[in-house]
SEMI-623004 format. One record per residue: residue in three letters; x, y, z of N, C-alpha, C in turn. Coordinates in steps of 0.001 Angstrom, whole numbers, padded with zeros to 6 digits, always signed. Each point is the difference from the previous one (the first is absolute). Last residue first. Layout:
# SEMI-623004
ALAXYZXYZXYZ...
This chain:
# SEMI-623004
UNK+035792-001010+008288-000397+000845+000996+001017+000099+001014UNK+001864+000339-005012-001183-000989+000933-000112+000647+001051UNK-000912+003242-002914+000223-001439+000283+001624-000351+000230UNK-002721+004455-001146+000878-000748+001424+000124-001487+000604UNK-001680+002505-004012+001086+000402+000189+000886-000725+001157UNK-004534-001297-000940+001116-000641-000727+001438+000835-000033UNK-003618+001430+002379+000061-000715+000358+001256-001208-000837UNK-001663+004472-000881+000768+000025+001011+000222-001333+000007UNK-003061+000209-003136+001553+000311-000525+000801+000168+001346UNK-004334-001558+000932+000920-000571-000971+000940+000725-000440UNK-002974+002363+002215+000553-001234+000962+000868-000942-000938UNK-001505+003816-001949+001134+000352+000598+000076-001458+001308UNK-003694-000006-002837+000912+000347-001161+001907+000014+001404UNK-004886-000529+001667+000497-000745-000088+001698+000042-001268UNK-002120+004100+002100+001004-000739+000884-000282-001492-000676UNK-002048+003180-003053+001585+000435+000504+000738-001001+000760UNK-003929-000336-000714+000679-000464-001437+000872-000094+000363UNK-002814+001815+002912-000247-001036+000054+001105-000607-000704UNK-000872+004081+000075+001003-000193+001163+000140-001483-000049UNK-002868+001799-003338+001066+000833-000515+001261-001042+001146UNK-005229-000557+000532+000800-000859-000931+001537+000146-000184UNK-003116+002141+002873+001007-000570+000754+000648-000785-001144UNK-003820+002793-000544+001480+001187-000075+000806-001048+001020UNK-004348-001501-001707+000366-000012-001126+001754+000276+000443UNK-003765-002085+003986+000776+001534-001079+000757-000436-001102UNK-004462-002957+001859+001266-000240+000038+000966+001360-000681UNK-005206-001917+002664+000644+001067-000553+002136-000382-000333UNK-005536-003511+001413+001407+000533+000154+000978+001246-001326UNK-004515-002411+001059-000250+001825-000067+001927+000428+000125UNK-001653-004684+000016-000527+000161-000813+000381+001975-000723UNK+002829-003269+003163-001212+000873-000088-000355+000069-001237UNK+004249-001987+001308-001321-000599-000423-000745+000554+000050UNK+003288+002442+002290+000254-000682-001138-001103-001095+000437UNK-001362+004167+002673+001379-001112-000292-000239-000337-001452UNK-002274+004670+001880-000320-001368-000670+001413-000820-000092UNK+000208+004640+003089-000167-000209-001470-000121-001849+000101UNK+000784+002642+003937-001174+000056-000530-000328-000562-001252UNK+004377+000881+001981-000477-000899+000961-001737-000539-000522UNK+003190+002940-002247-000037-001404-000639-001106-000868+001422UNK-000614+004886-001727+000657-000181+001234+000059-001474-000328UNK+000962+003290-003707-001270-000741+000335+000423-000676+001264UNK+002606+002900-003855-001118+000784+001038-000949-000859+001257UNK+002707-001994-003861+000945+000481+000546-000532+001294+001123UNK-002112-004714-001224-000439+001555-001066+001469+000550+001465UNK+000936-005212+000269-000937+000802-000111+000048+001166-001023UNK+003277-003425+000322-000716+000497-000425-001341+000728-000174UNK+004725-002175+002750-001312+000717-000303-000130+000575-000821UNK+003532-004411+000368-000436+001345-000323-001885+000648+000202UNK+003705-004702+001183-000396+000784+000110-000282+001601-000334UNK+003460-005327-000523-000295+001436+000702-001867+000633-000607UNK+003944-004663+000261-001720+000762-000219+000429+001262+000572UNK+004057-003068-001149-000355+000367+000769-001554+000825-000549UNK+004101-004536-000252-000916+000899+000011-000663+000985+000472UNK+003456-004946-001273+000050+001492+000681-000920+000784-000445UNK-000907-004791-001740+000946+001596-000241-000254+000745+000863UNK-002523-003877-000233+001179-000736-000666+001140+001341-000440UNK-004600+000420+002442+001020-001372+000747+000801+000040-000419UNK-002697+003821-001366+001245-000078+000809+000096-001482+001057UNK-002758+000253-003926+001511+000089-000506+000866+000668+001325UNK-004486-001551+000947+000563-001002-000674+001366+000515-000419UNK-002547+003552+002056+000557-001084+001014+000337-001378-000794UNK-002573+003259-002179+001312+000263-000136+001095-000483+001315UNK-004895-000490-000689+000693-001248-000468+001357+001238-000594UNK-003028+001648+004610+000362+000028-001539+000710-001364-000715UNK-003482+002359+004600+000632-001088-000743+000661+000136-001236UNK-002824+002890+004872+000355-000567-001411+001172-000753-000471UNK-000075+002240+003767-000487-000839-000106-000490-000926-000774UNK+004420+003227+001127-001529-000183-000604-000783-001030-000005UNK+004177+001432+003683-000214-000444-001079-001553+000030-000974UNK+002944+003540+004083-000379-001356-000183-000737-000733-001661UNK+001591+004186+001155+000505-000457+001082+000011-001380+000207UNK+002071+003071-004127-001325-000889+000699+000056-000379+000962UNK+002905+004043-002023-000159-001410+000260-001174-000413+000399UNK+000731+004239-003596-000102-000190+001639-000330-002078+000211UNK+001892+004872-003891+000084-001648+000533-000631+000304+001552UNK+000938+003702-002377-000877-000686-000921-000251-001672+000471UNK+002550+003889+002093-001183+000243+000332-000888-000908-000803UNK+004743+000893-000904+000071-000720+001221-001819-000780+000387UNK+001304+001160-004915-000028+000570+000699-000161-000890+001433UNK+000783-001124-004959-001371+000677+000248+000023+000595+001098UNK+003877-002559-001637-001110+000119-000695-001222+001003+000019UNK+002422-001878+003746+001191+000682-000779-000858+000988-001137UNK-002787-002565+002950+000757+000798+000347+000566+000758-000567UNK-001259-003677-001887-001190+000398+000466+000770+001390+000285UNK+003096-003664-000062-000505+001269-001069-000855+000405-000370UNK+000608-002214+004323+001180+001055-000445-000317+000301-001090UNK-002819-003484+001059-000439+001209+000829+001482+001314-000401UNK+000145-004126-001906-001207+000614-000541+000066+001319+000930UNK+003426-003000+001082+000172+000993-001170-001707-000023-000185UNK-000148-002275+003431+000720+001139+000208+000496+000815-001243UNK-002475-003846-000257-000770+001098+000438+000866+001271+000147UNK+002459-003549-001246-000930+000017-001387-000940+001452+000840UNK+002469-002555+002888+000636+000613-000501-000244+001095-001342UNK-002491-003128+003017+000498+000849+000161+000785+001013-000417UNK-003975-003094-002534+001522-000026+000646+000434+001385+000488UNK-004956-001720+000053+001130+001217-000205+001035-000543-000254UNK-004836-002854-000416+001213+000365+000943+000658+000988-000718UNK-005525-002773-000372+001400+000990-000627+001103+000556+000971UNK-002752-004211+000612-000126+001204-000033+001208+000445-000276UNK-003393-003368-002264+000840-000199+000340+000182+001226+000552UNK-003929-001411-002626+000904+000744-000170+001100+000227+001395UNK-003782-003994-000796+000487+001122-001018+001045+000666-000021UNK-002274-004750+001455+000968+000654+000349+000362+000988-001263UNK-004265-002558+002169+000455+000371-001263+000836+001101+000685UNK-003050-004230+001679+000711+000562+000369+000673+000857-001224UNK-004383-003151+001518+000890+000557-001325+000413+001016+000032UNK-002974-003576+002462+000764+001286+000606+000569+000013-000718UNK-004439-003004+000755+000689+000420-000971+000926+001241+000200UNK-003314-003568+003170+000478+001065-000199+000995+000440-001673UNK-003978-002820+003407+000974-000107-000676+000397+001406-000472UNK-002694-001715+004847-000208+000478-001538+001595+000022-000911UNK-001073-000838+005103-000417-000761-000780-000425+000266-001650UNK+001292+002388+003926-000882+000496-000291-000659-001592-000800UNK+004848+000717+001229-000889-000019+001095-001800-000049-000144UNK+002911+000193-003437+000422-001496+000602-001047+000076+001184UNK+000896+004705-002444-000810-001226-000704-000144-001229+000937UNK+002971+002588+001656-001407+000478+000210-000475-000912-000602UNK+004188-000828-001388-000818-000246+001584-001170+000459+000495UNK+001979+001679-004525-000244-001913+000158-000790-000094+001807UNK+001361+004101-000723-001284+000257-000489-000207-001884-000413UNK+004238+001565+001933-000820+000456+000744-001598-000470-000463UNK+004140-000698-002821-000503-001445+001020-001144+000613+001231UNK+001328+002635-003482-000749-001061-000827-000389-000962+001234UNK+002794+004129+001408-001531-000195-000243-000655-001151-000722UNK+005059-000015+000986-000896+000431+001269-001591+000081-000001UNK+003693-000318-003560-000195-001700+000131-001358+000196+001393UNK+001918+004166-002011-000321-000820-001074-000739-001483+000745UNK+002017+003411+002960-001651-000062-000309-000642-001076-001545UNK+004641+000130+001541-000600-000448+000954-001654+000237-000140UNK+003360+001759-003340+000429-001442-000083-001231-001190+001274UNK+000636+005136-000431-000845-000300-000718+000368-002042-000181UNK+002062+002632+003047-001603-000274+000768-000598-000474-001458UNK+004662+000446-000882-000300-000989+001551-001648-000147+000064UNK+002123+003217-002671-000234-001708-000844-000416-000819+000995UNK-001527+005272+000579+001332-000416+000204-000307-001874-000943UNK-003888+002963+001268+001267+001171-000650+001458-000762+000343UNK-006016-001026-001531+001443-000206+001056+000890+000768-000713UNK-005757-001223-001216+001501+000756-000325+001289+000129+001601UNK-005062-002670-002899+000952+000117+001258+000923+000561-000127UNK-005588-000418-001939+001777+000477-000376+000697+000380+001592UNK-004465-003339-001626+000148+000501+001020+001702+000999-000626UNK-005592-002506-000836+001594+000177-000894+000546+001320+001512UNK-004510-003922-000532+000567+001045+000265+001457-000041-000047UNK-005097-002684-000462+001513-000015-000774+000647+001473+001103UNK-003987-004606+000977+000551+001446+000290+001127+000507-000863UNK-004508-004159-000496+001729+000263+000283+000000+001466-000035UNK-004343-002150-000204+001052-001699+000174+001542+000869+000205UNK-004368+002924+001845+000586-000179-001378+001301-001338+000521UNK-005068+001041+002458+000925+000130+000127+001222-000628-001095UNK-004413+002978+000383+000364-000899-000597+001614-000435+000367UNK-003614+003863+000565-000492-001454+001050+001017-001147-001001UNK+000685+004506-001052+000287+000134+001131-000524-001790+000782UNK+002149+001093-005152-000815+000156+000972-000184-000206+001764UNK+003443-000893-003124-001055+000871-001410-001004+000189+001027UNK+005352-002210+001182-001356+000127-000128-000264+000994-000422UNK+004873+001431+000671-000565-001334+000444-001501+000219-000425UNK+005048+002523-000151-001173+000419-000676-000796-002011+000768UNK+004212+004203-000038-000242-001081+000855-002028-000026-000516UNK+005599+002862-000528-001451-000588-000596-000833-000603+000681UNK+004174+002062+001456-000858+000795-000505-000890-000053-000935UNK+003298-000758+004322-000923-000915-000654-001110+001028-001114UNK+005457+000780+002536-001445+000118-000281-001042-001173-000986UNK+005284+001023+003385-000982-001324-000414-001238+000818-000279UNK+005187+000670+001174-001092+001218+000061-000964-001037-001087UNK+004808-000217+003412-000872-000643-001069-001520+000643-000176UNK+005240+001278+002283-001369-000348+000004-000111-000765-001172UNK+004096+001596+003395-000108-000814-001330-001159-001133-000645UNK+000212+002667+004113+001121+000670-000585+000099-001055-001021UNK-002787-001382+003112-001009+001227-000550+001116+000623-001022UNK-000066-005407+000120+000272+001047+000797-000373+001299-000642UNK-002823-004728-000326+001043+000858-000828+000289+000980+000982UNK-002916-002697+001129+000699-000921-000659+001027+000899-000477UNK-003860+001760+002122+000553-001067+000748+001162-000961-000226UNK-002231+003729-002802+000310+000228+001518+000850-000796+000879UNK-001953-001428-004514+001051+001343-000092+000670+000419+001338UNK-003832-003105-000123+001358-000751+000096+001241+001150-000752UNK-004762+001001+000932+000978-000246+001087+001189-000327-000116UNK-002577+000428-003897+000329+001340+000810+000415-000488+001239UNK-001586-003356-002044+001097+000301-000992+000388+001236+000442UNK-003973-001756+002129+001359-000619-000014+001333+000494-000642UNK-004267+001533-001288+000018+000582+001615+001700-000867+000218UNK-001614-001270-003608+000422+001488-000636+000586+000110+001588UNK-001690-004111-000299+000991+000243-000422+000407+001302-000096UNK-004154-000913+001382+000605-000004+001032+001443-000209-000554UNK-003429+000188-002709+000183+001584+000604+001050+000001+001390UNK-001297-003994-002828+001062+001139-000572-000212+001060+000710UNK-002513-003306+002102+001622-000193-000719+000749+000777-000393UNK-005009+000615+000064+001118+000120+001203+001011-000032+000209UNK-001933-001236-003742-000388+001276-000436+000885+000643+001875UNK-001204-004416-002291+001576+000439+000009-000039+001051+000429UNK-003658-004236+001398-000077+001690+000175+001688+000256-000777UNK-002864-003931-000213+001412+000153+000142+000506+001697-000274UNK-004706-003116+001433+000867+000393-001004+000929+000019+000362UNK-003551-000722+002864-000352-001607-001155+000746+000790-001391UNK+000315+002634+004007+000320-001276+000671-000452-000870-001263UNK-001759+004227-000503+001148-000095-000261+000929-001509+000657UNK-005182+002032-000920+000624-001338+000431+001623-000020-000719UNK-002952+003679-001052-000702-000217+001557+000857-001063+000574UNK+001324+001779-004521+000691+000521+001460-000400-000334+001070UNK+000097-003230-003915-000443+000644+000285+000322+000821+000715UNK+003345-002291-002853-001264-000287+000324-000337+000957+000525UNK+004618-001683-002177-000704+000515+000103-000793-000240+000609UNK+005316-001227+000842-001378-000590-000679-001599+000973+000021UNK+005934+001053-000660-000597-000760+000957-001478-000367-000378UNK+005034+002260-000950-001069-000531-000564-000700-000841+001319UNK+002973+004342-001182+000269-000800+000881-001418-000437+000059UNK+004315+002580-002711-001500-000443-000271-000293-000603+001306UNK+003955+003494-001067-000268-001129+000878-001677+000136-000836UNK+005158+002634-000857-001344-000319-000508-000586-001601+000198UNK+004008+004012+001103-000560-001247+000648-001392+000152-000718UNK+004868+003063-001405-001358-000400-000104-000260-001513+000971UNK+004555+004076-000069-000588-001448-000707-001678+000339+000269UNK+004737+003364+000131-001648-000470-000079-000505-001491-000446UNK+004896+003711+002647-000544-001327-001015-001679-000161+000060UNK+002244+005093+001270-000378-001508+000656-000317-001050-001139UNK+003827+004406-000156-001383-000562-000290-000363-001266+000334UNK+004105+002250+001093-000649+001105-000408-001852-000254-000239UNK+004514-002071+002698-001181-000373-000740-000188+001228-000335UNK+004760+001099+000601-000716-001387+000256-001445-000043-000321UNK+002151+004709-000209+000382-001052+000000-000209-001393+000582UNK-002182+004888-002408-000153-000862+001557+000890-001006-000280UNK-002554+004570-002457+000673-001116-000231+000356-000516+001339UNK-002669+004254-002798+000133-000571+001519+000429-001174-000709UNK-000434+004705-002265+000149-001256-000387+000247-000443+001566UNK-002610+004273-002035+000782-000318+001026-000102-001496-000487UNK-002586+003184-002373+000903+000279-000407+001240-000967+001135UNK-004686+000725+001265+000270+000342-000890+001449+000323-000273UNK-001524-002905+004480-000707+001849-000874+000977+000050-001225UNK-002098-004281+002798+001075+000590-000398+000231+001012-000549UNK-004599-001621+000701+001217-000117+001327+001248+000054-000519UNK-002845-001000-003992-000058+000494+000928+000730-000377+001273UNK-000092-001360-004639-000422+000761-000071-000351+001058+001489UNK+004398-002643-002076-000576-000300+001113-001347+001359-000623UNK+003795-003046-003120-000566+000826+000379-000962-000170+001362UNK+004615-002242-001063-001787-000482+000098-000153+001222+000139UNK+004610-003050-001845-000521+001535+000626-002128-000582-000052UNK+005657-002952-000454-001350+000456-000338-000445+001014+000718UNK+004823-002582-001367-001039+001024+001018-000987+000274-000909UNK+004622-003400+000789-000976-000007-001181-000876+001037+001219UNK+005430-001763-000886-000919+000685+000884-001090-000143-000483UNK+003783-001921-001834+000477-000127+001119-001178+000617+000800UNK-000842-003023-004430-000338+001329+000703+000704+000010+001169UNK+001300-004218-003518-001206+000665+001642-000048+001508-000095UNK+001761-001506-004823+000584-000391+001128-000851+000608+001026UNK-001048-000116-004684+001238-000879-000148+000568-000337+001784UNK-003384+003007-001211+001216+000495-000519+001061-001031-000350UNK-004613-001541+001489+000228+000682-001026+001454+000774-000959UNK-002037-002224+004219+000698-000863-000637+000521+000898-001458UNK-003915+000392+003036+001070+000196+000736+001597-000494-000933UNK-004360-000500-001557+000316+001172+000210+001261+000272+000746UNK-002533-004349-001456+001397+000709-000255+000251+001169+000089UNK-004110-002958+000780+000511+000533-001481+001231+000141-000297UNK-002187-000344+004256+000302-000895-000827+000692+000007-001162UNK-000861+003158+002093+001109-000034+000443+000588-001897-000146UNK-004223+002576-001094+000964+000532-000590+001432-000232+000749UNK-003771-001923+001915-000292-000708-001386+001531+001038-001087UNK-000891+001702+004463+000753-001573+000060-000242-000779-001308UNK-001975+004500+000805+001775+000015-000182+000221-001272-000047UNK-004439+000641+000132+000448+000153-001438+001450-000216-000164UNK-004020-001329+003364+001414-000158-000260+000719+000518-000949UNK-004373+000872+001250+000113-000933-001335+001149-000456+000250UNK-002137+003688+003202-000776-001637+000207+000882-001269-001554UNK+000760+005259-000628-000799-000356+001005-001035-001155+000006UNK+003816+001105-002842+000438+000227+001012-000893-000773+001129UNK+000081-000049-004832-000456-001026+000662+000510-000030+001612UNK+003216+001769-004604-001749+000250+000540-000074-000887+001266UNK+004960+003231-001602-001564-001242+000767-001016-000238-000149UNK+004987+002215-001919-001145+000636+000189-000672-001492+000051UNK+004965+001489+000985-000739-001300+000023-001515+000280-000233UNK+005522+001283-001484-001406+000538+000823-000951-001401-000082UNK+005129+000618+000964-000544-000599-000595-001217+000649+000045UNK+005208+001278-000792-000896+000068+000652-001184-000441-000377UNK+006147-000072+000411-001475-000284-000877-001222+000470+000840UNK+005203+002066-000066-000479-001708+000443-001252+000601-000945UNK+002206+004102+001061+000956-001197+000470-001145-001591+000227UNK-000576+005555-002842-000494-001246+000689+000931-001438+000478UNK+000412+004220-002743+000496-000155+001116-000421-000632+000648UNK-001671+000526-004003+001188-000273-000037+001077+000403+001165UNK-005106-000056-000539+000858-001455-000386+001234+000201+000254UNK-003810+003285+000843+001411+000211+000765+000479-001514-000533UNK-004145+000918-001583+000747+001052-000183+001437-000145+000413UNK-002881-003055+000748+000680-000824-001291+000301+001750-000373UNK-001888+000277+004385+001156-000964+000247+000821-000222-001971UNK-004572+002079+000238+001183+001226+001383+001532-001081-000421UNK-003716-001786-001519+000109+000754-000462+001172+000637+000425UNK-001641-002883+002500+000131-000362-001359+000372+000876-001090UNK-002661+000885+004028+001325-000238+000230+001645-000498-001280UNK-004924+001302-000991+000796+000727+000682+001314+000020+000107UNK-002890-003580-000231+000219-000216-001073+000851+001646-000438UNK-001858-001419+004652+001294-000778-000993+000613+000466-001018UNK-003884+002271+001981+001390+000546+000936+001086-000949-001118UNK-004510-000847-001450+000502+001070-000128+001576+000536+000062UNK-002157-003931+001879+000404-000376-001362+000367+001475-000406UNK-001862+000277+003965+001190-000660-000053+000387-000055-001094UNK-003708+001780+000809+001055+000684+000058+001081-000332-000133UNK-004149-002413-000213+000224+000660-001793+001289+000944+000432UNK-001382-002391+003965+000804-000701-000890+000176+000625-001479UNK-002762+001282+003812+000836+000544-000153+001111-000800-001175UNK-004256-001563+001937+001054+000098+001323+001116+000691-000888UNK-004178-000360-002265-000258+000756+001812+000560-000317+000900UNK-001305-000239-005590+001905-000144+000585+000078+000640+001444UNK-004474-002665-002494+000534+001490+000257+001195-000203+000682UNK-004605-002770-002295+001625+000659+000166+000037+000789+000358UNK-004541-000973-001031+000290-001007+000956+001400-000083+000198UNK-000937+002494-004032-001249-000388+000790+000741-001249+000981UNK+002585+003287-003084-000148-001487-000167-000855+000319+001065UNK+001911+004075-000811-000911-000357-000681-000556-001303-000077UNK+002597+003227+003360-000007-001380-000371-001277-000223-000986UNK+002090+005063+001156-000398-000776+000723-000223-001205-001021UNK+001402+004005-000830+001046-000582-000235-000604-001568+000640UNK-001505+004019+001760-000483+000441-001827+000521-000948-000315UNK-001712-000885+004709+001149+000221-000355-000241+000263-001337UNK-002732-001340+003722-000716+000445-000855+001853+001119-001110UNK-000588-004015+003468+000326+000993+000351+000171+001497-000991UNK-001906-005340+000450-000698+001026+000708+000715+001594+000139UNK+000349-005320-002709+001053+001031+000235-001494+000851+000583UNK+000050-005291+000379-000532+000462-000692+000506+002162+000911UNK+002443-005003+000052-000352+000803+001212-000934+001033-001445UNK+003542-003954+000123-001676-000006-000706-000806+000974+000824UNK+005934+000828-001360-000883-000654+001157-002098-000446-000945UNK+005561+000539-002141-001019+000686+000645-000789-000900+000658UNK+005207-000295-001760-001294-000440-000317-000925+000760+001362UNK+004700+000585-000864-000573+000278-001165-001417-000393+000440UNK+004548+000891+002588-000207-001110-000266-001454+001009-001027UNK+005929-000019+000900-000917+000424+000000-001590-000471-000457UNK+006054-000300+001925-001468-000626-000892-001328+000873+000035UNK+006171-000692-000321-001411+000985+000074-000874-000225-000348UNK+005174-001892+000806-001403-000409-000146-000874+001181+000423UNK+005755-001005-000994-001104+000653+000646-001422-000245-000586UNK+005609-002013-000626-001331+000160-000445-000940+000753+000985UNK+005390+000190-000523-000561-000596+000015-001879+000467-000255UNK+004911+001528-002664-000105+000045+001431-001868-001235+000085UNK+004075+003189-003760-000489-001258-000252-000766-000136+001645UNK-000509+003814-003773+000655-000214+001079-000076-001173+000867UNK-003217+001814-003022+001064+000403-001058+001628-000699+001669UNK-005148-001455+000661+000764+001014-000024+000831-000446-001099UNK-004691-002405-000672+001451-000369+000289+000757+001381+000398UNK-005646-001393+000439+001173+001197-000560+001490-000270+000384UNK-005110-002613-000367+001366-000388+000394+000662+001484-000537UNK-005373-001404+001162+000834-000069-001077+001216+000449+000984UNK-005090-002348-000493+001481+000314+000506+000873+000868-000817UNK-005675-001603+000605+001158+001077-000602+001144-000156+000928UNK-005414-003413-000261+001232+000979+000799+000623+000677-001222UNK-004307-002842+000405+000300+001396-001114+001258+000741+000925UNK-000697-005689+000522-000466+001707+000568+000391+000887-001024UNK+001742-004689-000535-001847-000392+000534-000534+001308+000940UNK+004083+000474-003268-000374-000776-000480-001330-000546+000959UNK+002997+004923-000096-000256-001222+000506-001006-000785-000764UNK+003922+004027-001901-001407-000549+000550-000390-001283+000560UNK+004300+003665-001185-000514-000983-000245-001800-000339+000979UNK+005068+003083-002068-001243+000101+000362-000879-001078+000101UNK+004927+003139+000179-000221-001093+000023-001494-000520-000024UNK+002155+005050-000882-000822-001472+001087+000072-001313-000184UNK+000897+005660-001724+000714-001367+000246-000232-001199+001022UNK-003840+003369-002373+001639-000054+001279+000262-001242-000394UNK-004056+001058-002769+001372+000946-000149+001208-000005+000999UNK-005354-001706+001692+001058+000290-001683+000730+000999+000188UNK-002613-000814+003692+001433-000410+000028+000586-000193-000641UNK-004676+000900+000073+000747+001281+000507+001519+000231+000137UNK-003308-003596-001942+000404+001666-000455+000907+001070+000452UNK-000772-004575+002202+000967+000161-000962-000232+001172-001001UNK-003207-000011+003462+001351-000077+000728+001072-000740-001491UNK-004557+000186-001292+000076+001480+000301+002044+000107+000618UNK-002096-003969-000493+000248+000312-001454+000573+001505+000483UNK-001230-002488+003280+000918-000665-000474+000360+000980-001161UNK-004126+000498+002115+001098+000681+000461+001164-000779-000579UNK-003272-001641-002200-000489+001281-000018+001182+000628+000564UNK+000005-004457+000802+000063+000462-001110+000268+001565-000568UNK-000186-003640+004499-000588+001544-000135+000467+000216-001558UNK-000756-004396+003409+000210+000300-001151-000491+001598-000307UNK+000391-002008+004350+001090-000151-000893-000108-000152-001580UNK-002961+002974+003558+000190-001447+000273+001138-000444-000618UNK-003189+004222-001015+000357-000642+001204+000196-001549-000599UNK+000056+005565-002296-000295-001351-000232+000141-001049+001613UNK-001352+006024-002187+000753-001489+001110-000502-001183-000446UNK-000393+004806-002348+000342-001566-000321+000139-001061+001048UNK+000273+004958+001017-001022+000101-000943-000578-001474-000255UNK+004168+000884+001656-000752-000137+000957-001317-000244-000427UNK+003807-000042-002385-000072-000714+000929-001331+000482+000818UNK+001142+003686-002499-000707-001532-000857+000268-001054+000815UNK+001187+003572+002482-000896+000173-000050-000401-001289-001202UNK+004641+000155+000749-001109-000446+001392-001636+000165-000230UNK+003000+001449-003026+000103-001689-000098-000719-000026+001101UNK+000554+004141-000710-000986-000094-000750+000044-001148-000394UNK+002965+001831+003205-001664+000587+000596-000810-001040-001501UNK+004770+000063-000250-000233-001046+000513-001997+000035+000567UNK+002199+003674-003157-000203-001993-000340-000647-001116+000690UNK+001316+004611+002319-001529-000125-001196+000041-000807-000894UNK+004399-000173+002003-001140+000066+001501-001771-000226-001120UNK+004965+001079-001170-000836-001561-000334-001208-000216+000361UNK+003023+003234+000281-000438+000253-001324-000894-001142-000229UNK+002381+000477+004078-000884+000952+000091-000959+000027-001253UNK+004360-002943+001665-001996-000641-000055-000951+001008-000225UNK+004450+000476+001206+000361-000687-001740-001879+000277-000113UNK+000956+001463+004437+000488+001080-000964-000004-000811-001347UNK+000049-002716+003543-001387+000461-000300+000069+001380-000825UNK+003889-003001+000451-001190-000808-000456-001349+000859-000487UNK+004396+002923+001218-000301-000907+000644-000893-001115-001129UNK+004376+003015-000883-001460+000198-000031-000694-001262+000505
């Protein structure tokens, strides 16, 4: 009997953790509320169970009955500040929360999975780790939990570790897409002040206009994607603050503007790291104004192991059918800190739609939306394939 045949009785459990998750969203690394709810649900299994000390994380450890190596399943928890628009019965009661990239599914699918797996203990060959997350989006949460020792837990590395992302749209409902090598672009931040001297607008020659400057950094900082970076291993540069002066006859002493840089390989992100601070110094120099460039290296890009993709995509398949998997052609643009645990473990992201199982995804609200829609009827497949990537996966160790 497969994973998703164990998961049938489970299924309206799992509908009614997702929905209080959702009801509750918490953001950032301290989630309490979901913390509490995700060890309710994991009383009574054989678990191993523990909590993080500077995040409201959840681990926990299921030893097989059978001796073999470790597997990692993470899943991440914390919500977005996106105020909820999608007039849902189940919808976000916290004002200014809302779970609008899908994450109340994840913790769902895990804790699922979890379930499914401390059923089958005693054919279980090795250990398995879960990893429930806060502080996905923007907090680092995995690298503060991997501080911790997550990885470390069974006593020994994880030979594999996989994570999953709900998709609210462009991926149609029920279909898992996966990809070997990048899957997701690294994100950092450029946050530039660029100071210079106030005064009048009639007599800009007796100031220090910044307000040119910086517009000519942004303009700059887009060429140098073009010109500096090859088109087959881009860089995708937005500026999406940018705030200067209170009035129109006044010329303001300094310019701020924040810029997110994302790359898809270590090479370009290693080259735009050191590439823009010194772009927006030189302008400055030229202009005669000073500058402030505070470079912030976030999220690193997430990679496949090949090998790791390829069993995802086979028991996708096996599991669920030829028709349930489709490869990526290319990588997301978006960012995950589940690229910290695949530096130090074989890994693999995968992908699920969740759209309304009726709904053309091309049309439907992305993740962060406010109006974003997430199906209840992918939890069941969801459980299923992280439950069966780990037990296949330790059957067939080593690789």
């Amino acid at each position: 009997m497969s994973q998703r045949a164990d998961l049938h009785d489970l299924h309206e459990e799992l509908v009614r953790l997702r929905h209080d998750l959702h009801r509750e969203p918490e953001i950032g690394l301290d989630l309490p509320r979901t913390q509490e709810k995700v060890l309710g649900f994991l009383d009574g299994l054989p678990l191993e169970i523990g909590t993080g000390r500077a995040l409201s994380s959840v681990t926990a450890v299921l030893r097989g009955a059978l001796p073999g190596p470790t597997v990692l399943l993470r899943g991440d928890m914390d919500a977005l500040p996106v105020t909820e628009r999608t007039g849902l019965p189940y919808g976000s009661a916290v004002e200014g929360a809302m779970h609008a990239c899908g994450h109340d599914l994840h913790t769902a699918m895990l804790a699922g999975a979890a379930h499914l797996l401390s059923a089958r203990r005693d054919r279980l060959a090795g250990s398995v780790v879960f990893m429930f997350q806060p502080g996905e989006e923007g907090d680092g949460g995995a690298r503060i939990m991997l501080d911790e020792g997550v990885l470390e837990l069974s006593g020994e590395l994880p030979v594999a570790a996989y994570g999953m992302h709900v998709i609210s749209a462009e991926i149609p409902h029920g279909l898992f897409a996966s990809r070997p090598g990048t899957a997701m672009a690294a994100a950092d931040k450029l946050k530039v002040t660029v100071r210079g001297r106030g005064g009048h607008s009639s007599a800009p020659h007796r100031a220090k206009d910044p307000i040119p400057a910086a517009c000519e950094m942004v303009t700059a900082l887009q060429t140098m994607v073009t010109r500096g970076f090859d088109v087959f291993d881009p860089v995708v540069v937005t500026v999406g603050s940018f705030h200067a002066g209170t009035a129109d006859n006044v010329i303001p002493d300094e310019a701020r503007f924040e810029v997110t840089l994302r790359s898809f390989s270590a090479e370009a992100h290693a080259r735009v790291r050191e590439a823009a601070p010194a772009l927006v110094r030189g302008v400055a120099a030229a202009h005669g104004l000073e500058v402030d460039a505070d470079y912030v290296v976030n999220y690193p890009v997430t990679v496949n192991d090949p090998a790791e993709a390829r069993h995802v995509e086979a028991t996708v398949r096996e599991l669920l059918g030829e028709h349930r998997h489709r490869p990526m052609p290319r990588p997301l643009t978006g960012s995950e800190d589940f690229s910290f645990v695949g530096q130090r473990v074989p890994s693999a992201f995968v992908f699920l739609g969740a759209c309304p199982r009726d709904a053309d995804p091309g049309r439907m609200p992305y993740n962060h939306s406010p109006e974003a829609v997430y199906d209840d009827g992918v939890l069941a497949d969801g459980a299923a394939v992280y439950a069966e990537l780990a037990e296949r996966r330790l059957s067939a160790a080593p690789a």
